[in-house]
PASE-937714 format. One record per atom (N, C-alpha, C, O, CB): x, y negated, z negated; residue in one letter. Coordinates in pm, whole numbers, plus 32768, in hexadecimal, padded with zeros to 4 digits. Glycine has a CB too. Example, Ala and Ser with C-alpha at 12.3 -4.5 7.8 and 13.67 -1.06 7.14 Angstrom:
2
852782397CF4A84CE81C27CF4A8528814A7CF4A8590814C7CB2A846B81BF7C77A850580E17D3CS8557806A7D36S850A7FFD7CEDS853D7F8E7CDCS8580803C7DC4S
//
This chain:
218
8E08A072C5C3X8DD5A0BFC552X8D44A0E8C56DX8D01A0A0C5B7X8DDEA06DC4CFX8D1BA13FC542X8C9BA190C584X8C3FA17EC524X8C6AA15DC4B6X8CABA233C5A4X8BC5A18BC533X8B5EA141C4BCX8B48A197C449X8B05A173C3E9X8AC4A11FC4F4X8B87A217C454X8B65A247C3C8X8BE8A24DC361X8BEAA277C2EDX8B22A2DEC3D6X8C65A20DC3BEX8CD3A1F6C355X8C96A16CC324X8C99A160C2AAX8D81A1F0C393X8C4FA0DEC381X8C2FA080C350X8BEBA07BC2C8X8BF8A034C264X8BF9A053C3A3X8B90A0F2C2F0X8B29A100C276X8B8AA161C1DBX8B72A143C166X8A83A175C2C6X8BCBA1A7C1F3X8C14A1C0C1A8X8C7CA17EC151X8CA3A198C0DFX8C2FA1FBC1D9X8CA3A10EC1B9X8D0DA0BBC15EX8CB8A037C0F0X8CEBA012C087X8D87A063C1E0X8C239FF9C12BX8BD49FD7C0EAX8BC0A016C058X8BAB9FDABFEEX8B7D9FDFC134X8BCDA09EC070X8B6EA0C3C012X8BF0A0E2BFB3X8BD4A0F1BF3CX8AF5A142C03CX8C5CA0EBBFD0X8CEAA0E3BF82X8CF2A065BF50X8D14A05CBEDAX8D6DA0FCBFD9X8CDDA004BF8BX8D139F98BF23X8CA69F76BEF1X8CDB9F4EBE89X8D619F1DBF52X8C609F6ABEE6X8BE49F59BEA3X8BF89FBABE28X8C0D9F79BDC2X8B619F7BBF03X8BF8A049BE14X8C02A09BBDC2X8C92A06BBD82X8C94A08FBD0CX8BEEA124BDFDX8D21A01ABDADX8D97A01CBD6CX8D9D9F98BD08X8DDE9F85BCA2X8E0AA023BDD8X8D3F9F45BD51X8D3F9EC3BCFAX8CAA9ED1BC87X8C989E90BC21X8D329E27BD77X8C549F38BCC3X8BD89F32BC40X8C569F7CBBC0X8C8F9F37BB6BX8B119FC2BC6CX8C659FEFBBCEX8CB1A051BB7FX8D259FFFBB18X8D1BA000BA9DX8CFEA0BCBBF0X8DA69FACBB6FX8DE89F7ABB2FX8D999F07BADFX8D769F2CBA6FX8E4C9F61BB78X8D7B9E9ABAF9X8D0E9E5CBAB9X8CD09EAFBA4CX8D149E9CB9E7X8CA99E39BB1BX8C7B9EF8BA35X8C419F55B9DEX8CC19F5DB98CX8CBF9F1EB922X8C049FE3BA21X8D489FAEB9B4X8DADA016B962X8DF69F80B8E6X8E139F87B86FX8E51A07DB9FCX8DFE9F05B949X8E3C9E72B8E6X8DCB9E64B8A3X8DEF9E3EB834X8E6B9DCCB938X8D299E6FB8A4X8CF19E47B85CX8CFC9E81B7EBX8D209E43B787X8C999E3BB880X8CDD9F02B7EAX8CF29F72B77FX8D4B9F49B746X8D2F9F19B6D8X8D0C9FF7B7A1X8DC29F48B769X8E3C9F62B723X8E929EE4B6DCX8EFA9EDAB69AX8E929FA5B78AX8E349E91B70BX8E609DFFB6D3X8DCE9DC6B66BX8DE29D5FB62AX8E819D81B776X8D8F9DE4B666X8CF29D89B62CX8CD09DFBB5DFX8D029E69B5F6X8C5C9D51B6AEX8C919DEAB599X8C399E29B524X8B999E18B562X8B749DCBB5BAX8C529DC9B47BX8B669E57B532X8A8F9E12B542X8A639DB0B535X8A429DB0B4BFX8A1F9E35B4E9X8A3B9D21B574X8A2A9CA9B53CX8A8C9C59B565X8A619BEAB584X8A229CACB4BBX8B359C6BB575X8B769BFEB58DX8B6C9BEEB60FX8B379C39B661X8BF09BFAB560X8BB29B6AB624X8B819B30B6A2X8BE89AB3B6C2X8C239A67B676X8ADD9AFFB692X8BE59ABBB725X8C4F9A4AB75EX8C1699D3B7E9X8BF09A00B855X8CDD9AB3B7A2X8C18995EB7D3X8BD198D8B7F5X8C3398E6B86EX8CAD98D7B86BX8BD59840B782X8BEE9902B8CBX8C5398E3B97EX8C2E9861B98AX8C8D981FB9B5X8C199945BA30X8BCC981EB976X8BA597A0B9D1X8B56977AB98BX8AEB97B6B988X8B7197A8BA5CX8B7096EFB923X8AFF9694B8D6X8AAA970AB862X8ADB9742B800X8A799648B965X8A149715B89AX89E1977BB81CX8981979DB88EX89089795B87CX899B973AB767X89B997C4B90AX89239806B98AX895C986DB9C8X891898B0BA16X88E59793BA20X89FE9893B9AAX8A279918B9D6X8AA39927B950X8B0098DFB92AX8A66991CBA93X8A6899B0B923X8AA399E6B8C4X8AB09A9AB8D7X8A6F9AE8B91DX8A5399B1B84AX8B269AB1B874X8B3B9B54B8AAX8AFD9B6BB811X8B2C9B38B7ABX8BFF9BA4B8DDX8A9F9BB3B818X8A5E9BCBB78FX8A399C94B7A9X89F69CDBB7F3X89A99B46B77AX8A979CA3B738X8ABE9D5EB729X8A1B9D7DB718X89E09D1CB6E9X8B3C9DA6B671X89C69DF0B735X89929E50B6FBX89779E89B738X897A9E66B7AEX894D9E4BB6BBX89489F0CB714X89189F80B76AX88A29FBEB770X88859FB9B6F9X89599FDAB759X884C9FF2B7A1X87C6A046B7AFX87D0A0BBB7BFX8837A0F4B7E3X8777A029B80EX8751A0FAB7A2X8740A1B1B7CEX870EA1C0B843X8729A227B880X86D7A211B774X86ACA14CB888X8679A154B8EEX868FA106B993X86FEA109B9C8X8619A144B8B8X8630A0D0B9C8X8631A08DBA23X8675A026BA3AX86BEA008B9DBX85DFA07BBA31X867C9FD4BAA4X86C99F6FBACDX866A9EE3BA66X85FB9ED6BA31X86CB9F69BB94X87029E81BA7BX86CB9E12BA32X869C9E2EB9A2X863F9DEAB977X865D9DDEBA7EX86CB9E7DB960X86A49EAFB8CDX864A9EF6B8ACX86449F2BB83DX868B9E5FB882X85D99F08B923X85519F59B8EDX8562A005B8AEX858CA06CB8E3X84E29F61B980X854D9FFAB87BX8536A0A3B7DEX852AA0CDB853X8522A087B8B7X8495A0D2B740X8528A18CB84AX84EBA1D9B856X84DDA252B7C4X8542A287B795X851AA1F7B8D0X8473A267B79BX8451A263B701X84AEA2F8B703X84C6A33AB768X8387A263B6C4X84D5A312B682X8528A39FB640X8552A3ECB6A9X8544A3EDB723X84CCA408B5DEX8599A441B639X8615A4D8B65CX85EAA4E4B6ECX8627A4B3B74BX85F6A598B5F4X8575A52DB6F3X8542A5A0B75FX851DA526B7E7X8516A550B85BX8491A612B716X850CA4B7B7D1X84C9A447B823X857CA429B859X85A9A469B8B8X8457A3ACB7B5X85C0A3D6B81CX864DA3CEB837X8678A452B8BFX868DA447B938X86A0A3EBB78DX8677A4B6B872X8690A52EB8C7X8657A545B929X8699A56AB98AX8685A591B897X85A6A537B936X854EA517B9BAX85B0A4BEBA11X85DDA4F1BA78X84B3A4BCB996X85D3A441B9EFX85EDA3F9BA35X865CA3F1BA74X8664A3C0BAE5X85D7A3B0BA0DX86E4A432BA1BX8761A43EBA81X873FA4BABAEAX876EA4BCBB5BX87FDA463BA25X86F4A513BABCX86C9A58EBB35X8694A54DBBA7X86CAA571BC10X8650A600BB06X862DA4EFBBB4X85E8A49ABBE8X862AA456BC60X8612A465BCD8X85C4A44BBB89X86A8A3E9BC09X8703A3C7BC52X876BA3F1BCA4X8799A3A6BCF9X8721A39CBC23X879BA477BC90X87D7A4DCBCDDX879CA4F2BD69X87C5A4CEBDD7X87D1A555BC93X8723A541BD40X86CEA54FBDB3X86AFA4E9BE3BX86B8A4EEBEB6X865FA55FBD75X8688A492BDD7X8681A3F2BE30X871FA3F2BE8CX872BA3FBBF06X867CA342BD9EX877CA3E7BE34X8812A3D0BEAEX8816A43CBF09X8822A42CBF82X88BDA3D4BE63X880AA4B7BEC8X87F6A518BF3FX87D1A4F9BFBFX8818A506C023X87A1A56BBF25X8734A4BFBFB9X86CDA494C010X86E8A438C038X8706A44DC0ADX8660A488BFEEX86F7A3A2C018X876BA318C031X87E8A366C092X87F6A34CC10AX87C3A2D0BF71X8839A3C3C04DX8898A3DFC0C6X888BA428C117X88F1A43AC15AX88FBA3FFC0B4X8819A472C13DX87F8A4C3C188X87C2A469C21FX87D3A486C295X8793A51DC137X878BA40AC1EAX8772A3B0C24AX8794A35AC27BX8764A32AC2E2X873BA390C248X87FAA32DC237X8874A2B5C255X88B9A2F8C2F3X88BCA2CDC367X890EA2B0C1B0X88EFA380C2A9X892EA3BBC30DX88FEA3D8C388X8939A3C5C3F2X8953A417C2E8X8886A40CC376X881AA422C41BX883BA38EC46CX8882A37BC4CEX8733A42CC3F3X87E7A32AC419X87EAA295C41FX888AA275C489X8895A22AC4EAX87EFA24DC35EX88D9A2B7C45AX895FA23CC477X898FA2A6C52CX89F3A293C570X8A24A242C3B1X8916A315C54BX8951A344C5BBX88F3A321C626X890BA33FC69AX8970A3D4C5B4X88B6A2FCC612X881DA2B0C63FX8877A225C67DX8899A1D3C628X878DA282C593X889BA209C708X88ADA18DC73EX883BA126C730X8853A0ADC72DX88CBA1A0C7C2X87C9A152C729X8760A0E1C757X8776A093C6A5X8788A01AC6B2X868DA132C792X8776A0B0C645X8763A0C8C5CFX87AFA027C5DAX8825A03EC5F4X879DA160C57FX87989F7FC5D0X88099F1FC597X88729F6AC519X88599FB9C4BEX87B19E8EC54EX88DE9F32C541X89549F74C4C0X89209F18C43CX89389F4AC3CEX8A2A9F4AC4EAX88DC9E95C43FX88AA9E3EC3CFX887B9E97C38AX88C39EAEC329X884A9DD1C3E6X88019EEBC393X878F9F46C377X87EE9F93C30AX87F69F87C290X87479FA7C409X88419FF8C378X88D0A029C33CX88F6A034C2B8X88F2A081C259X892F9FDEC364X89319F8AC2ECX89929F4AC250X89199F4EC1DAX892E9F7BC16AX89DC9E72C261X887A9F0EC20FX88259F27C195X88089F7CC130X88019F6CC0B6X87D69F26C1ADX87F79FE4C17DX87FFA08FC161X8885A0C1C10DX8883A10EC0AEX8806A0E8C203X88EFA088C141X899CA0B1C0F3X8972A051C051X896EA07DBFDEX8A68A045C176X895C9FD7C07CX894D9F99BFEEX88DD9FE0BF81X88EC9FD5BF08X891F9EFCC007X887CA020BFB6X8807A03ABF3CX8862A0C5BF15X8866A0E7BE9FX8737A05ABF79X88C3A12ABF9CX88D6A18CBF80X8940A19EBF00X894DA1EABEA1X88EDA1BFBFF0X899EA100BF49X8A02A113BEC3X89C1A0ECBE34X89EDA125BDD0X8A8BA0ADBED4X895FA090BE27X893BA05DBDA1X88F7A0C8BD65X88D1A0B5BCF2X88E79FDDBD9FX88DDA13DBD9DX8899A19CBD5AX88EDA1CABD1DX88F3A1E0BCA5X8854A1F2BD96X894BA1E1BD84X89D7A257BD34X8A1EA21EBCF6X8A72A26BBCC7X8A44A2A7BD86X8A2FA1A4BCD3X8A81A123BC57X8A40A16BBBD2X8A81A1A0BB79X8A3CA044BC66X8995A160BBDAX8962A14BBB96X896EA1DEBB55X89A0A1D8BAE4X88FCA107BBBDX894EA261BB7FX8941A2E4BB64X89CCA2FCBB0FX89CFA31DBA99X892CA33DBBEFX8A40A2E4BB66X8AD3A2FFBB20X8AA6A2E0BA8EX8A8DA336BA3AX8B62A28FBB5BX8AA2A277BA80X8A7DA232B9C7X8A26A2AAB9ACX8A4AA2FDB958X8A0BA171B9A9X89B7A2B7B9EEX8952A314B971X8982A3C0B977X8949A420B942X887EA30AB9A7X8A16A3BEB9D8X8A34A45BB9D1X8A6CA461B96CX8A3EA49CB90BX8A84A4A1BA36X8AEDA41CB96EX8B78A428B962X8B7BA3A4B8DAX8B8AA3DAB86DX8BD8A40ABA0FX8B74A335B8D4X8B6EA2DDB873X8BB2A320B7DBX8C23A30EB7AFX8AD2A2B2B86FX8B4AA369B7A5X8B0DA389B74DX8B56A3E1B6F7X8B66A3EAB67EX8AA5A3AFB776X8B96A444B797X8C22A4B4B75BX8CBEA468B747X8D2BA480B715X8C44A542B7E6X8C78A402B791X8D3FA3C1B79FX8D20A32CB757X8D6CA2DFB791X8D98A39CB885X8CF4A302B71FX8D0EA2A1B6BDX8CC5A2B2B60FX8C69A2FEB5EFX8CD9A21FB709X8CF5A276B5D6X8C95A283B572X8C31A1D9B534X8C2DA171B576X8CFCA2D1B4F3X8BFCA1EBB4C4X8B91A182B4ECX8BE6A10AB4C2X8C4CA109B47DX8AF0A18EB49BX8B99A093B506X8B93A008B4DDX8B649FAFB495X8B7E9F37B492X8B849FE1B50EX8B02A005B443X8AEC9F9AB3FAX8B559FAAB36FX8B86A00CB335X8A489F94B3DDX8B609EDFB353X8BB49EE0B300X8C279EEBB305X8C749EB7B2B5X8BA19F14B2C8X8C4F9F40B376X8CD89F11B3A3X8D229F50B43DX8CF09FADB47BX8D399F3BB323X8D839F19B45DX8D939F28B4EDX8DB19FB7B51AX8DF79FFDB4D0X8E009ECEB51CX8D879FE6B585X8D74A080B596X8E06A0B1B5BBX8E47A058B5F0X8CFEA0AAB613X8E3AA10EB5B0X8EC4A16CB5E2X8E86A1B7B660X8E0DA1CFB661X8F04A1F2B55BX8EB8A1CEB6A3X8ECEA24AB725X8EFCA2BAB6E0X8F51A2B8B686X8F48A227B7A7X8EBBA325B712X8F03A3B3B70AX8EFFA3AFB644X8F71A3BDB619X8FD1A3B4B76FX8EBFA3A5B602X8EE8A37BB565X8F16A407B521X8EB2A44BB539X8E56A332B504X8F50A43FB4F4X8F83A4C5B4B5X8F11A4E7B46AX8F17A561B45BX900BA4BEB457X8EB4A4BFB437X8E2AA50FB3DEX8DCCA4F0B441X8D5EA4C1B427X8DEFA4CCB332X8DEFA506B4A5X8D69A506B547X8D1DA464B511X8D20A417B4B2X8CADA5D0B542X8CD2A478B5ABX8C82A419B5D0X8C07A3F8B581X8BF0A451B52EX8C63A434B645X8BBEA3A5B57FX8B42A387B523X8AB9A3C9B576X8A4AA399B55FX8B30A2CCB50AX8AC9A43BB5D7X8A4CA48EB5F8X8A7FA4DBB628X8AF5A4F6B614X89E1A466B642X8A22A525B689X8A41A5BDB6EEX8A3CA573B783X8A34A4F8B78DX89A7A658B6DFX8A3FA5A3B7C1X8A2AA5E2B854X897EA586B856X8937A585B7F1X8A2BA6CAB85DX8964A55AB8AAX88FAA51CB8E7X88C3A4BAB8B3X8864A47CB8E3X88A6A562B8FDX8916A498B819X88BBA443B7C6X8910A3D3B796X8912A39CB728X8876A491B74AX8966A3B8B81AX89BFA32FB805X894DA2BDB813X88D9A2D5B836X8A48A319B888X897EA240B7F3X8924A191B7F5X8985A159B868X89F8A16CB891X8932A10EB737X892BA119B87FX895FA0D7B90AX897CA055B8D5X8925A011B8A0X88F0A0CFB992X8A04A02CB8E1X8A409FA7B8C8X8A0F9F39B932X8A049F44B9ACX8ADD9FB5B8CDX89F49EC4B8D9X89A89E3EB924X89DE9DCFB8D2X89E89DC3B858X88EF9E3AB920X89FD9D80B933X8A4F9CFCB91CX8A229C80B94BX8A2A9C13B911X8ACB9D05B953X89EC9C9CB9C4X89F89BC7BA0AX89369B7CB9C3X88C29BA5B9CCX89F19BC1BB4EX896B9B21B991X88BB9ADDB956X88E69A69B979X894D9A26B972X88769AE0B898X887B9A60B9A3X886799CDB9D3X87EF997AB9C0X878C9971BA09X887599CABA56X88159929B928X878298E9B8F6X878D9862B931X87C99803B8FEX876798DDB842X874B9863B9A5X873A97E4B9F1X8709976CB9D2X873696FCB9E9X86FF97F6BA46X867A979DB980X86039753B94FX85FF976EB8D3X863397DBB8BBX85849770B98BX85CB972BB85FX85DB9730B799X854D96C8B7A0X8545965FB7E0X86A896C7B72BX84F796F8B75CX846D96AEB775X843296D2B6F4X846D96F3B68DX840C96E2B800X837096C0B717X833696EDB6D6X82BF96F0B736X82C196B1B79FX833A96B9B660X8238974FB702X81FD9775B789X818D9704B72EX818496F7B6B3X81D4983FB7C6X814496C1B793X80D2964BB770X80869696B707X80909710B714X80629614B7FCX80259661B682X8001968DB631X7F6D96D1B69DX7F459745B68BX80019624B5B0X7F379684B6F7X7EEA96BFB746X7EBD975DB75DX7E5C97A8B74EX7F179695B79EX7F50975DB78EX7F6A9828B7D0X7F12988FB75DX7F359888B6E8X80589874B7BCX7EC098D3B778X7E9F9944B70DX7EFC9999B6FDX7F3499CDB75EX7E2F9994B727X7F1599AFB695X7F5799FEB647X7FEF99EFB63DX80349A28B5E9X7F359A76B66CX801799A3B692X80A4994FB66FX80A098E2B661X811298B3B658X8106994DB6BEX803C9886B656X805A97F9B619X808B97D5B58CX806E97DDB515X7FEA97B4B621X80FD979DB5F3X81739766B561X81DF97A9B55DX823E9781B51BX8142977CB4C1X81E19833B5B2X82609888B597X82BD984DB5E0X82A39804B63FX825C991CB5BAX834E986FB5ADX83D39834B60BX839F98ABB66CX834B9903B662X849E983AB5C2X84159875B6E9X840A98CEB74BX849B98A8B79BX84B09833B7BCX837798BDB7A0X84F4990AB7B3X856A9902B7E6X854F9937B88AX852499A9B897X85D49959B787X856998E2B90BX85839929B983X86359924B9E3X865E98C8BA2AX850698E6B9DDX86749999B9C6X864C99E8B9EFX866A9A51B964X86D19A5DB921X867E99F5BA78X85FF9A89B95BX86499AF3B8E5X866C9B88B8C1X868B9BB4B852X860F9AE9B88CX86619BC5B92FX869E9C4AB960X87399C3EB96DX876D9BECB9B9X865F9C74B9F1X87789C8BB927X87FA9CB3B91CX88149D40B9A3X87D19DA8B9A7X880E9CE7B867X888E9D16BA0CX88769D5FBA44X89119D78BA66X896D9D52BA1DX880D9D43BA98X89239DCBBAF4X89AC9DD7BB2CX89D79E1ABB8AX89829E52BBCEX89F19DF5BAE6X8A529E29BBA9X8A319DF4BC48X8A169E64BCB2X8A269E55BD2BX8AB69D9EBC87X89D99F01BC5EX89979F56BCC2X89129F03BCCEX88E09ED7BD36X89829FFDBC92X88E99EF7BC5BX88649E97BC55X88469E6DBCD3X87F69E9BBD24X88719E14BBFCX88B09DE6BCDCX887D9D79BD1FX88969DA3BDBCX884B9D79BE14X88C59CEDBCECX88F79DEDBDD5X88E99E4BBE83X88869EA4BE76X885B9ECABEE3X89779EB6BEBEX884F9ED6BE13X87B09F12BE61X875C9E8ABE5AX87189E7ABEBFX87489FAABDF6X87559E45BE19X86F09DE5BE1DX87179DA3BE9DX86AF9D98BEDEX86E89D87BD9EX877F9D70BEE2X87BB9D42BF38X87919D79BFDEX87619D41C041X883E9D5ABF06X87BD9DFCBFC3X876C9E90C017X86FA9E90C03CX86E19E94C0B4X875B9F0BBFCFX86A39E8CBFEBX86249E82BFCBX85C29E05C027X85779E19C086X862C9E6ABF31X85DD9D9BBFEFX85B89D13C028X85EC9CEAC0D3X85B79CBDC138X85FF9CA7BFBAX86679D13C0ABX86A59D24C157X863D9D6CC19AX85F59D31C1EAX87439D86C171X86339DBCC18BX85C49E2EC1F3X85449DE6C1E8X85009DCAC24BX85A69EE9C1B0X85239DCAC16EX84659D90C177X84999D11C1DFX84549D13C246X83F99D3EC0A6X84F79CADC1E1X85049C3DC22BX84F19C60C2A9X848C9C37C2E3X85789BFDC21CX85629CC4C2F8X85A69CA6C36DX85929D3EC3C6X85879D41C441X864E9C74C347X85909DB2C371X85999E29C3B4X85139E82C37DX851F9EFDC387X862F9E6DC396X849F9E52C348X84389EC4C304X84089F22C3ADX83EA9F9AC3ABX83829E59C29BX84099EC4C440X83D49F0EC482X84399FA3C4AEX8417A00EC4E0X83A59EB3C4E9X848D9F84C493X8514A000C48AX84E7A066C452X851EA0C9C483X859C9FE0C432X848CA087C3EEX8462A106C3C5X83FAA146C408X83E5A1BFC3FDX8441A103C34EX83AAA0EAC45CX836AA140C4CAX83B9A16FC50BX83ABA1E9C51BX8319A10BC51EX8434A12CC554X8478A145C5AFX84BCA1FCC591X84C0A268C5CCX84DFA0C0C5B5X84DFA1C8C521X8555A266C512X84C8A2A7C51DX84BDA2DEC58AX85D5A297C457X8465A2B2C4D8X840BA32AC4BEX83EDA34BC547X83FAA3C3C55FX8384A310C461X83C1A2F4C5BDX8397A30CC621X840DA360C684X83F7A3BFC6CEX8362A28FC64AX8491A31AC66AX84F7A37EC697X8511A40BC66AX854DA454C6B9X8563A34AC684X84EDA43AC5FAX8503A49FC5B4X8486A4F4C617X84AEA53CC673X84F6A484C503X8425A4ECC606X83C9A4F7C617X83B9A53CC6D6X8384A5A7C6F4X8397A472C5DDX83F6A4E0C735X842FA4EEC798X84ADA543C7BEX84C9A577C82AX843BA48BC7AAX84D8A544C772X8579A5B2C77CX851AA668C761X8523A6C7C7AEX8624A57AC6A7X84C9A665C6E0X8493A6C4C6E2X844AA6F8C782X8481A74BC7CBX8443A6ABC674X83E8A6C7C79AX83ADA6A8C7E9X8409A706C876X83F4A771C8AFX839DA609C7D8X8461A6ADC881X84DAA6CEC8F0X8516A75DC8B3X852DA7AEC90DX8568A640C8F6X8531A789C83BX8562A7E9C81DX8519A84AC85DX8549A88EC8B8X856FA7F0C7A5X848DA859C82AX841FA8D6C818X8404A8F0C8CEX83EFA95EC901X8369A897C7A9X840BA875C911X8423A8B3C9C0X846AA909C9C3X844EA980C9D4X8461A85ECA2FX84E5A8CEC9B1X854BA8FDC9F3X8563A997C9A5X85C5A9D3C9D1X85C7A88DC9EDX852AA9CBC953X853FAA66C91EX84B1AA87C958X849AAAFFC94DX8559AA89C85CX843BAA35C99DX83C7AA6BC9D3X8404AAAECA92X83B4AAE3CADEX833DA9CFC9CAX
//
């Protein structure tokens, strides 16, 4: 198998298990419910956002809309380079798979804020339908991105000491996330670990192919 079907089939199952995951959450949970996998430190807890990974906002209408445009662009660019990337021998295929994982968690994540919005309707209060006969609960770009896995590890309180949180509870971990999420985050850290000098590398190859081009028409 050749490295850009490798990187392709990565980025397939990654995209088949975020998606289905997402489509049972929806369609089984309401906003808020939640189901105890393991003791009370891994739980599937429903809700959704307008913005960023791990729950963070991105504020109103026109901001929402910034941001799925945003994210488009970005995969564009993510796959524009994956692909250069996977014809490049010198390139480790690790590097590769890094690159397939941030590429698919982007596009997990975008599907929800395209498409979501026209093909379900909302959740709160009660469990969402597919395809619902009085349309979806938005338009075109202004779907919420479904998030499920929490994992409150730690249940505390921060020392009365701390300024400006002494005395408050404090839950770790408390970002609600899923599982495009956690393959870019995955993506991400992989490369700062094991492959960050790899981005000199491609640039310097790119860089060199030009180089070799502009002779050879001199």
């Amino acid at each position: 198998m050749s490295r850009t079907k490798k990187a392709l089939l990565i980025i397939f199952l990654i995209l088949v298990v975020d998606q289905v995951l997402k489509i049972w959450i929806k369609t089984n949970l309401a906003i808020g419910d939640e189901i105890v996998v393991f003791k009370d430190w891994f739980i599937l807890h429903f809700v959704e956002n307008n913005g960023m990974a791990f729950g963070f906002e991105f504020a109103g209408e026109y901001g929402k809309m910034a941001l799925s445009i945003f994210r488009i662009l970005a995969v564009i660019a993510i796959g524009w380079y994956l692909f250069k990337l996977a014809k490049n021998k010198e390139i480790p295929f690790g590097f590769i798979a890094c690159i397939s994982l941030i590429f698919a968690g982007a596009i997990g994540n975008i599907i929800d804020s395209l498409f979501y919005g026209i093909i379900f309707n909302n959740s709160w209060g009660q469990v969402a339908t597919m395809f619902p006969s009085e349309g979806g609960y938005s338009s075109f770009l202004h779907g919420r991105v479904v998030d499920m896995f929490y994992f409150p590890l730690i249940e505390g309180r921060y020392p009365e000491w701390v300024p400006g949180v002494g005395g408050n509870p404090f839950i770790f971990f408390r970002p609600v996330f899923n599982i495009a999420d956690s393959s870019i985050t995955v993506g991400i850290f992989s490369i700062l670990l094991f492959y960050r000098k790899y981005f000199n590398k491609a640039e310097l190859h790119e860089e060199e192919s030009k180089a070799v081009d502009q002779a050879t028409q001199e």
